[in-house]
VOGU-3710 file (C-alpha; in Angstrom, 3 decimals, decimal comma):
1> xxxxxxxxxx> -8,844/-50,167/-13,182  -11,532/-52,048/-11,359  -11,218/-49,710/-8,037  -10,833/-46,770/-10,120  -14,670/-47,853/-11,693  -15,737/-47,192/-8,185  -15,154/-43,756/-8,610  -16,295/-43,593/-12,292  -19,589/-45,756/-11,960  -18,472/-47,180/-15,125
11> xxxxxxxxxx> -19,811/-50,486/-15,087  -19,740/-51,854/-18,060  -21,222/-55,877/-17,269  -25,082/-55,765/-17,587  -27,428/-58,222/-16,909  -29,565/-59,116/-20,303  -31,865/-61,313/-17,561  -32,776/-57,977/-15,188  -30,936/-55,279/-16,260  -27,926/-54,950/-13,236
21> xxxxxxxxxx> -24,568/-53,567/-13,982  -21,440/-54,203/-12,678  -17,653/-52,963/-12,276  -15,812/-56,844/-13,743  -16,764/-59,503/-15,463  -16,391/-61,916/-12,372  -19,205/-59,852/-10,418  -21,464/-60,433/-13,206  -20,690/-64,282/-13,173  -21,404/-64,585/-9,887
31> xxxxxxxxxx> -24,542/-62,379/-10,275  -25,906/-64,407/-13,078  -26,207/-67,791/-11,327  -29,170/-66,741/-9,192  -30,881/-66,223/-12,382  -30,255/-70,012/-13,257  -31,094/-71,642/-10,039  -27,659/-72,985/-9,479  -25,530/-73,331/-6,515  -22,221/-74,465/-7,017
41> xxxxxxxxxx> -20,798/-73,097/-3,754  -20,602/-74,012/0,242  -21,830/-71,190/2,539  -18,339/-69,390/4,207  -20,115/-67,218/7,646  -18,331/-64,138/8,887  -18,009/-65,308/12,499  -18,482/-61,159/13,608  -21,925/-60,752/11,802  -23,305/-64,243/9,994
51> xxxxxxxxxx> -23,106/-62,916/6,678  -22,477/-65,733/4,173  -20,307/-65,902/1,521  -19,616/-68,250/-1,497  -15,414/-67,866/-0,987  -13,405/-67,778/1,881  -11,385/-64,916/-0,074  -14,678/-62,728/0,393  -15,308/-63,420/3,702  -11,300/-62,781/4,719
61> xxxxxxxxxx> -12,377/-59,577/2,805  -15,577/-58,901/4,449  -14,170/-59,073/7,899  -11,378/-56,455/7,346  -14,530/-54,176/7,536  -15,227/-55,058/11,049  -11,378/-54,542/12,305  -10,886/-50,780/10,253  -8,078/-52,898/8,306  -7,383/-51,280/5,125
71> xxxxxxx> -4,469/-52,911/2,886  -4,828/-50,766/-0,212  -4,472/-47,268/-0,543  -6,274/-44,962/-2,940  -5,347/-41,782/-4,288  -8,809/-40,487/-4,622  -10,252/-42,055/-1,142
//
């Protein structure tokens, strides 16, 4: 459902602070803490690029992008 969004735009999570949408409720969690000032994570850097991330799951994630490793396969893409 959630990848499938992606090809929708549906995104039905919005923002009542500044008006951003997004594809699952957990996005919009993690979206809406900036708006409260808090920051209940340690910084995770991709050791390619520097990019910091909140969970190591993301930056495992992230770094496929750098080695073309794709684990999932869409229909559509």
């Amino acid at each position: 459902v959630l990848h499938h969004r992606s090809h929708t735009g549906e995104k039905p999570f919005v923002c009542n602070e500044c008006g951003k949408a997004f594809r699952d409720r957990p996005g919009f969690i993690r979206h809406y803490i900036i708006h409260t000032g808090e920051k209940p994570y340690e910084c995770i850097e991709c050791i390619e690029c520097g990019k910091a991330f909140n969970r190591r799951s993301y930056r495992t994630w992230h770094q496929q992008r750098h080695t073309g490793c794709k684990p999932f396969e869409c229909n559509e893409c």
